[in-house]
N, C-alpha and C positions, 0 to 999 in steps of 0.2 A: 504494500500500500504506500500511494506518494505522500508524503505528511508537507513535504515543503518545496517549493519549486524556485530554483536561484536563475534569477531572469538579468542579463549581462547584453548590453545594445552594444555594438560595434560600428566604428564606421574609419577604415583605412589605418589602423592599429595592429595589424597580425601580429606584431613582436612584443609589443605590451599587452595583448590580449592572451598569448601564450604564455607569457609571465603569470597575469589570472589567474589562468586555468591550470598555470602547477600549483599555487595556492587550493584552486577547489578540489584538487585532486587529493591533498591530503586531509581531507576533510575526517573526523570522527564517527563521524554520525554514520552509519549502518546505509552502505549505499542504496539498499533496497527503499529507505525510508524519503530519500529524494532525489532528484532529477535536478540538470543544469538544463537552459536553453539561452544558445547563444543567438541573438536577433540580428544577421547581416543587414547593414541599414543603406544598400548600394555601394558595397567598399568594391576599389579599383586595383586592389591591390591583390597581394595572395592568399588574401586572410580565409578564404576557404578551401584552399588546399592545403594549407598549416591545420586548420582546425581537425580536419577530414582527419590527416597523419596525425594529430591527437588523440582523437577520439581512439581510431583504431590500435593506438599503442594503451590505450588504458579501457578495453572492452568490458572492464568489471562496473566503470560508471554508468550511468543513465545521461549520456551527453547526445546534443544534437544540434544541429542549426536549421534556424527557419530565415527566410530571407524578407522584408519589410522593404517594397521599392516607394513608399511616400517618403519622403526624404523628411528625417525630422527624429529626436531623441523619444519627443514624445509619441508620436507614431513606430515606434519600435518597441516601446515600453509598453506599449498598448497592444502592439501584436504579439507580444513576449508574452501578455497576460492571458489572449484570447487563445492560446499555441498550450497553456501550462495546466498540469493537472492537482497539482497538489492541495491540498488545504488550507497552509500559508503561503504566500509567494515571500521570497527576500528580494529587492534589487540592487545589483552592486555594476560598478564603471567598468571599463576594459582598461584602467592607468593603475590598480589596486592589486593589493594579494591582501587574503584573509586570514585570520588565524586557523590552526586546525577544529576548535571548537565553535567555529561561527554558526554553522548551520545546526548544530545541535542547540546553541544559545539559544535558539529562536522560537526553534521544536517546543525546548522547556517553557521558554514563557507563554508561550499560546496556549499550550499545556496546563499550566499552571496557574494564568492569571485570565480568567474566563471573562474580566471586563476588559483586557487587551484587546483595541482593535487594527492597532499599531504598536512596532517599536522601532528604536534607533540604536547603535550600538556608539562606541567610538571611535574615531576617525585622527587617525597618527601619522604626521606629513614626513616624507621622507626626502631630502635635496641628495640625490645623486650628486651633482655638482656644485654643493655646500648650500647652504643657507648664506641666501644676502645680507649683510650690514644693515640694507636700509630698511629690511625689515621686520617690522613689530607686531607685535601680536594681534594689532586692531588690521595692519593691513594684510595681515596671511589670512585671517578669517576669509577673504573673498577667492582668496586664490586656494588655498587648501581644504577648506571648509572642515576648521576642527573641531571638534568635541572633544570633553569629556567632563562626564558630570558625577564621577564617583567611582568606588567598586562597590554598591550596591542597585537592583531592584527596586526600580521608583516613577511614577507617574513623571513626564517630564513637566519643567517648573515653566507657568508663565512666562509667555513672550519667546520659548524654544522650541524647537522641532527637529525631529532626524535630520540627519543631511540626507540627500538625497543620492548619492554613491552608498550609503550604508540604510537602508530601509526595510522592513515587513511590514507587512498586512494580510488579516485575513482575506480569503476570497469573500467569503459571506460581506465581507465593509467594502467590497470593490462592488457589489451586484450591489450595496444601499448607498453609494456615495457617488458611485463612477468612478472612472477610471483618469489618466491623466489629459487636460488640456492641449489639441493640437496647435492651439494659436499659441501656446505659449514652451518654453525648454530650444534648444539648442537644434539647429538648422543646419548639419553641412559643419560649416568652419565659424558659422556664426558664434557668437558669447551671448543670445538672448540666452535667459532663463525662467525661471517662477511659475516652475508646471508643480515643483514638490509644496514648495509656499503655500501654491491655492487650493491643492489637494488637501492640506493637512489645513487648511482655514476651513475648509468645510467639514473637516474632522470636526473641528474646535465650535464653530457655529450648532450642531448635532449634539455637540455635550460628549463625543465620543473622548475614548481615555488611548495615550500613544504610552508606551514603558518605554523608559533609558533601560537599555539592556547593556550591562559592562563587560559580558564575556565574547560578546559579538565586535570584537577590536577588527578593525578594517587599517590598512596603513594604506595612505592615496601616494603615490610616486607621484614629483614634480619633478617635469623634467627643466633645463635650462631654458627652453625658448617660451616656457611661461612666467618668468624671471626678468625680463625684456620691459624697459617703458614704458615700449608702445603696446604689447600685448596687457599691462598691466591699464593704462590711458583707459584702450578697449573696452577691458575688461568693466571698468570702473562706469564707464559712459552706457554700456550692455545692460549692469544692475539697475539704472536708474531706469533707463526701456523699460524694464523688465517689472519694477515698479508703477511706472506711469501705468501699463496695461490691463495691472491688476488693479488699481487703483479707479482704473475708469471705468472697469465692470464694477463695479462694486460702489460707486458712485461717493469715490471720497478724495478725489483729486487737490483738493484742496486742502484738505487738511493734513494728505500725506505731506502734501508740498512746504504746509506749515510746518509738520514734520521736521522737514528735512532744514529749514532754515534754525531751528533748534538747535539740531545736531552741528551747526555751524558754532556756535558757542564752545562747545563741548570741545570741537576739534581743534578751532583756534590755542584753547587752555594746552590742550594735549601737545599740540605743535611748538606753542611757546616752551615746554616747560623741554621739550626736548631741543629747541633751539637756547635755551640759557645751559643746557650739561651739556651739548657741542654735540649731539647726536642731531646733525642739520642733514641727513640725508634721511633717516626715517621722518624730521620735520617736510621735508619737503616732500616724499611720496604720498604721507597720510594729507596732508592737500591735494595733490595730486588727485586722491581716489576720492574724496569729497568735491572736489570740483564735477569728475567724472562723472560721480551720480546725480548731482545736480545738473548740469547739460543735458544728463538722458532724462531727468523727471521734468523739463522745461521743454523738450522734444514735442514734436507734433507727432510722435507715435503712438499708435491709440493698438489696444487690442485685437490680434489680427491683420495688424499692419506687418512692417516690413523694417526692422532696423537696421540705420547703417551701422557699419563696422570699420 
């Protein structure tokens, strides 16, 4: 019987998705008890004849590939879902390796906490090519998206949510909530995002309950060319899209925007206090990435549109 289904989108990654898949491979949990499916998202590269020469060298797993030609993160994550038979789904990135007790973490808590309708594990960034100077822990949040909220079992605390490289859910909360947002998540090469955001806002609208799960540790690899200025600029100007979108279905455009001039306070503080100890280069990214997201939430990008990058 499938108890959990690990749904992993790819798009032009063969070598960091092989990476993955030797993490899922040593997985704990009693292979019968779950299945991987890998969601080809139009990759151009070899990534399904690598995957094929996996699969076939590890025939004790439940591994397969389905292929997804809408071009889109969240259109893969949704065929991954529609493809999967399990009773929880987890979904994790193709830039990650898992620990060996990830999928058995998940089993348990579903298992176990019968108002779990979601959880999140943690999320531990790894710099092949070192950790930059310039950065600090407010601006890794956007690039690495870390967690950790403990070594215990616990409802996650106001104002947080899984990331979205490290997530479950039941199937039974995908058929009462739906599934993820095509207008919104990652495009090709694009940096939109805010398909897990408004999924788990409609969690949270519902009253439904997500658990921090600590033994579900994900470490996300950063590689060098996300470490880059301009992919950081990007990146930063992407989140604000990403928010305007959600912001204008949900008809609070205005207030997020207030929002965000808030945080302009906050940042300024942060930035001075780092430009008076001589840390002027994390001063001047954490600008950087506030500026970013304000140009994308000032954008005429509306939900469904089309962001530049």
């Amino acid at each position: 019987m499938i108890k959990l289904s690990l749904l992993i989108a790819t798009y032009n990654r063969a070598g960091r998705l092989i990476d993955t898949l030797e993490s899922v491979a040593e997985q704990d949990a009693p292979a019968a008890q779950w299945e991987c499916i890998v969601v080809n998202n139009n990759s151009t590269d070899d990534t399904a004849a690598r995957f094929e020469a996996f699969a076939a060298a590890h025939p004790h797993l439940n591994l397969r590939m389905v292929e997804e030609h809408n071009q889109g993160l969240s259109y893969a994550r949704n065929r991954g879902i529609r493809e999967s038979t399990g009773e929880y789904i987890a979904i994790i990135d193709d830039d990650e390796r898992i620990v060996p007790g990830f999928i058995s973490a998940y089993i348990s808590l579903f298992d176990t906490e019968p108002e779990a309708v979601a959880g999140g594990g943690p999320i531990v960034p790894v710099y092949p090519a070192g950790r930059p100077s310039w950065m600090s822990r407010f601006t890794e949040r956007p690039i690495a998206n870390t967690m950790y909220l403990g070594d215990r079992v616990r409802e996650f605390p106001e104002g947080h949510i899984p990331g979205g490289g490290n997530m479950a859910i039941r199937r039974s909360a995908v058929k009462r909530y739906g599934v993820f947002d095509i207008s919104l998540g990652r495009v090709g090469t694009s940096l939109t995002g805010g398909e897990e955001s408004d999924l788990f806002e409609r969690l949270r609208l519902a009253e439904a309950k997500y658990y921090y799960t600590p033994k579900a540790v994900m470490y996300h690899i950063i590689p060098a060319e996300k470490l880059t200025m301009d992919y950081f600029s990007r990146l930063s100007y992407n989140i604000g899209v990403s928010q305007l979108r959600r912001a204008a279905f949900y008809r609070r455009v205005w207030r997020t925007r207030a929002a965000e001039c808030g945080k302009w306070v906050a940042t300024a503080a942060i930035a001075a206090w780092f430009f008076v100890t001589l840390r002027w280069s994390k001063a001047r990214y954490l600008v950087l990435m506030r500026s970013g997201i304000t140009r994308g939430l000032w954008s005429e990008a509306r939900r469904g549109g089309q962001a530049a990058v």
